[in-house]
MIPAZA-836784 format. One record per atom (N, C-alpha, C): y negated, z, x negated; residue in one letter. Coordinates in steps of 0.1 Angstrom, whole numbers, plus 2048, in hexadecimal, padded with zeros to 3 digits. Layout:
! residues N
YZXA...
This chain:
! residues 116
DF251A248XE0051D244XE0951A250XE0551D25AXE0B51C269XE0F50C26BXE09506266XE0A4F526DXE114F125EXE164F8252XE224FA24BXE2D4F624EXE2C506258XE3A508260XE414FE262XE314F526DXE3C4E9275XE3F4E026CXE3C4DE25DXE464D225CXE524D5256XE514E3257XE5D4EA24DXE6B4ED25BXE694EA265XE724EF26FXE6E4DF275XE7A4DD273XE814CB27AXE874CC280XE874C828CXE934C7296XEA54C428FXEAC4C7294XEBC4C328EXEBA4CC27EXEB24D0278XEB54D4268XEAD4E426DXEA34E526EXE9A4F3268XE994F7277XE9E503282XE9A50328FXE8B50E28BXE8A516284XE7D51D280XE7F524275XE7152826CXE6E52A260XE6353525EXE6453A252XE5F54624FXE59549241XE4C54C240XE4954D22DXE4B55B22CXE5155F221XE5156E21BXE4A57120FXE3F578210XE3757C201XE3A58B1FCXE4058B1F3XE4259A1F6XE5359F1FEXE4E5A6204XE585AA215XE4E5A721FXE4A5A521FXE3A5A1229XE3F59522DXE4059323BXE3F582240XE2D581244XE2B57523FXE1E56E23AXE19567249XE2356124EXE24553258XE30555257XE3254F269XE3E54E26EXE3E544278XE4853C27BXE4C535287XE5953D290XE5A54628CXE6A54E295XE6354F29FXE6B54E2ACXE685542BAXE6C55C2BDXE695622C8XE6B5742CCXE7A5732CDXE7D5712CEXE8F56D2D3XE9756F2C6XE8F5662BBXE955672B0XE955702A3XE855792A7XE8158529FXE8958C297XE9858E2A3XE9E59529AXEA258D287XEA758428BXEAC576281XE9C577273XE9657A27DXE8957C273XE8B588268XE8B59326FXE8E5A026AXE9759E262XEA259B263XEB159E25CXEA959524FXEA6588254XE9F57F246XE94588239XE8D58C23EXE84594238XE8E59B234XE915A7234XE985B3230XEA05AD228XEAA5A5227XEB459D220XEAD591213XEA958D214XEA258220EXE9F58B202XE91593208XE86596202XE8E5A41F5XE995A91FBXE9E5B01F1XEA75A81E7XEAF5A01ECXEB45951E5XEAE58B1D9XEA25871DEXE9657D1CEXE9458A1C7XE8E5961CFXE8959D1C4XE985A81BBXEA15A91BFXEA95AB1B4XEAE59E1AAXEB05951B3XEB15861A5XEA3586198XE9958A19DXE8E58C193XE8B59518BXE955A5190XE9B5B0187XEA45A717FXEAD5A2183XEB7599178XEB3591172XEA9588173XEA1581169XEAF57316AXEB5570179XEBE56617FXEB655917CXEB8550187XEB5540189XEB754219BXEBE54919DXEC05451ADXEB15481B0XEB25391BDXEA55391C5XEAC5391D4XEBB5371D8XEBB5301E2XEC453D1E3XEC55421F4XED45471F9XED354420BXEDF54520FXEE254521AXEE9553222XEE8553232XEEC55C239XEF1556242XEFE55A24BXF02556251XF01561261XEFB55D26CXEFA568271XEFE55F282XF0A562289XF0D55E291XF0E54F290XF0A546299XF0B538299XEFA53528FXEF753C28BXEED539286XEE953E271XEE353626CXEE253425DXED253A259XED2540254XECA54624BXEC5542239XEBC53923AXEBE53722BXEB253D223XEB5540218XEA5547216XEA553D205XE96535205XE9252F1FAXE875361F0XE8B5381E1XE8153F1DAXE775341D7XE6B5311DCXE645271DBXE5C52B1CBXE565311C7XE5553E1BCXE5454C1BDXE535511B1XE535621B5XE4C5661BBXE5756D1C6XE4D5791CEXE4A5691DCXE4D5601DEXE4B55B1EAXE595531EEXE5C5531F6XE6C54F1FCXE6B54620EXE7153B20AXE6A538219XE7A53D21FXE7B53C22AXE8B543230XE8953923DXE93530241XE9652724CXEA252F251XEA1529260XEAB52D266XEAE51F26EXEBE51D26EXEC450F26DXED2516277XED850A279XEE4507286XEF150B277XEF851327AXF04515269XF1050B269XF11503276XF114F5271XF0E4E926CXF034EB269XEFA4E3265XF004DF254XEFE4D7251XF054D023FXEF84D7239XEF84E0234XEF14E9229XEE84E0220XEEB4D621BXEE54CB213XED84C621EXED84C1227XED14C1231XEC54CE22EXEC64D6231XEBE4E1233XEB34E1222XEBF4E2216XEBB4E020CXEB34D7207XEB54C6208XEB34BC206XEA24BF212XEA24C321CXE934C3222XE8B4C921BXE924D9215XE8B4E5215XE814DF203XE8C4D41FFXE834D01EEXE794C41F1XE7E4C51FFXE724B4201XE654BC208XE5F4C7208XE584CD210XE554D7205XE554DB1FDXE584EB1F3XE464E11ECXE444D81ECXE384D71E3XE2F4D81EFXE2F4D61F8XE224D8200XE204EC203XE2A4EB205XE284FF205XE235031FAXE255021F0XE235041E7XE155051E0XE104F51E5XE014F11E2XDF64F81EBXDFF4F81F8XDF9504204XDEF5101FDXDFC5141F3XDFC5241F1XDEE5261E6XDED5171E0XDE65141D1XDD95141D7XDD650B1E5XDC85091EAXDC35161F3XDCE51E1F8XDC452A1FEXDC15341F8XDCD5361E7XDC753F1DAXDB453B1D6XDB352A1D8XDA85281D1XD9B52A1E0XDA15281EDXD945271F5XD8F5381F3X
Protein backbone atom coordinates (compact mmCIF):
# COMPACT_ATOMS: atom_id res chain seq x y z
CA UNK A 1 0.00 0.00 0.00
CA UNK A 2 2.96 2.29 0.89
CA UNK A 3 4.53 2.26 -2.70
CA UNK A 4 0.63 3.43 -3.52
CA UNK A 5 1.27 6.42 -1.75
CA UNK A 6 4.12 7.27 -4.08
CA UNK A 7 2.22 7.42 -7.12
CA UNK A 8 -0.58 9.06 -5.55
CA UNK A 9 1.61 12.22 -4.26
CA UNK A 10 3.30 13.95 -7.52
CA UNK A 11 5.29 16.57 -7.25
CA UNK A 12 3.42 20.21 -8.33
CA UNK A 13 -0.28 18.29 -7.79
CA UNK A 14 -0.39 15.68 -4.51
CA UNK A 15 2.56 17.01 -1.84
CA UNK A 16 1.33 13.76 0.44
CA UNK A 17 -1.45 11.27 0.93
CA UNK A 18 -3.33 9.35 3.29
CA UNK A 19 -5.90 6.14 3.12
CA UNK A 20 -8.84 6.20 5.60
CA UNK A 21 -10.72 2.88 6.50
CA UNK A 22 -13.04 3.57 8.89
CA UNK A 23 -11.44 6.67 11.10
CA UNK A 24 -8.40 4.55 11.19
CA UNK A 25 -5.52 5.77 8.78
CA UNK A 26 -4.38 2.47 7.06
CA UNK A 27 -1.08 4.07 5.34
CA UNK A 28 0.16 7.23 5.26
CA UNK A 29 2.79 9.36 3.41
CA UNK A 30 2.32 12.73 5.92
CA UNK A 31 5.49 13.75 7.67
CA UNK A 32 6.06 14.62 11.19
CA UNK A 33 5.74 18.22 10.36
CA UNK A 34 2.62 17.59 8.65
CA UNK A 35 0.76 15.17 11.21
CA UNK A 36 -1.05 17.76 12.27
CA UNK A 37 -2.86 18.22 8.47
CA UNK A 38 -3.12 14.42 8.97
CA UNK A 39 -5.28 14.60 12.12
CA UNK A 40 -7.52 17.47 11.17
CA UNK A 41 -7.96 15.05 7.68
CA UNK A 42 -9.05 12.03 9.57
CA UNK A 43 -11.36 13.61 12.02
CA UNK A 44 -13.00 15.68 9.20
CA UNK A 45 -13.21 13.46 6.31
CA UNK A 46 -14.02 10.36 8.17
CA UNK A 47 -17.08 12.08 9.84
CA UNK A 48 -17.98 13.79 6.77
CA UNK A 49 -18.33 10.22 4.08
CA UNK A 50 -19.85 8.58 6.91
CA UNK A 51 -22.77 11.04 7.49
CA UNK A 52 -23.21 11.33 3.41
CA UNK A 53 -23.90 7.46 3.81
CA UNK A 54 -26.48 8.31 6.81
CA UNK A 55 -27.94 10.37 3.85
CA UNK A 56 -27.84 7.85 1.37
CA UNK A 57 -26.05 11.31 -0.83
CA UNK A 58 -23.63 10.81 -4.07
CA UNK A 59 -20.94 13.07 -2.62
CA UNK A 60 -17.47 11.29 -2.84
CA UNK A 61 -15.34 14.38 -2.98
CA UNK A 62 -14.80 17.44 -0.43
CA UNK A 63 -12.22 19.85 0.21
CA UNK A 64 -10.53 21.84 3.21
CA UNK A 65 -8.86 24.72 3.08
CA UNK A 66 -6.23 25.02 5.84
CA UNK A 67 -3.73 27.90 5.67
CA UNK A 68 -1.76 28.02 2.31
CA UNK A 69 -2.56 24.54 2.11
CA UNK A 70 -5.74 22.12 0.59
CA UNK A 71 -7.13 19.21 1.98
CA UNK A 72 -9.15 17.09 -0.28
CA UNK A 73 -10.69 13.96 0.92
CA UNK A 74 -11.89 11.29 -2.05
CA UNK A 75 -14.67 8.66 -1.24
CA UNK A 76 -12.95 5.91 -3.18
CA UNK A 77 -15.90 3.50 -1.79
CA UNK A 78 -17.61 3.06 1.47
CA UNK A 79 -15.89 3.32 4.44
CA UNK A 80 -12.43 4.02 2.39
CA UNK A 81 -11.48 7.76 1.46
CA UNK A 82 -8.05 8.51 0.17
CA UNK A 83 -7.41 12.38 1.57
CA UNK A 84 -4.36 14.39 -0.33
CA UNK A 85 -2.94 17.27 0.76
CA UNK A 86 -2.14 19.82 -2.16
CA UNK A 87 -0.63 23.69 -2.52
CA UNK A 88 -4.68 25.72 -2.33
CA UNK A 89 -3.42 27.28 -5.30
CA UNK A 90 -3.25 24.65 -7.10
CA UNK A 91 -6.37 24.40 -10.14
CA UNK A 92 -8.49 21.77 -8.28
CA UNK A 93 -9.11 19.96 -11.62
CA UNK A 94 -5.55 19.09 -11.48
CA UNK A 95 -5.71 17.30 -8.19
CA UNK A 96 -9.12 15.76 -9.40
CA UNK A 97 -8.22 14.85 -12.88
CA UNK A 98 -4.95 12.74 -11.12
CA UNK A 99 -6.92 11.49 -8.14
CA UNK A 100 -9.46 9.50 -11.24
CA UNK A 101 -6.34 8.51 -13.13
CA UNK A 102 -4.98 6.59 -10.01
CA UNK A 103 -8.54 5.62 -8.03
CA UNK A 104 -8.35 2.04 -10.07
CA UNK A 105 -5.05 0.93 -8.94
CA UNK A 106 -6.03 1.63 -5.14
CA UNK A 107 -8.72 0.15 -5.50
CA UNK A 108 -7.50 -3.18 -7.06
CA UNK A 109 -4.70 -2.82 -4.20
CA UNK A 110 -7.51 -3.18 -1.75
CA UNK A 111 -9.21 -6.33 -4.03
CA UNK A 112 -5.66 -8.27 -4.01
CA UNK A 113 -4.77 -7.96 -0.26
CA UNK A 114 -8.72 -8.95 0.68
CA UNK A 115 -7.88 -12.13 -1.47
CA UNK A 116 -4.01 -12.80 -0.33
Amino acid sequence: MKELLGKVDEPGIIDCSCLLKGKDVIVSSFSKSKRNHETIAKQTFSYLFLNVAKQKTKHDEAHLEIGEQRLSGFLLKPGLVLVCLSDKNLNITKVRSHIQHIKHLILQSEVDKMLA
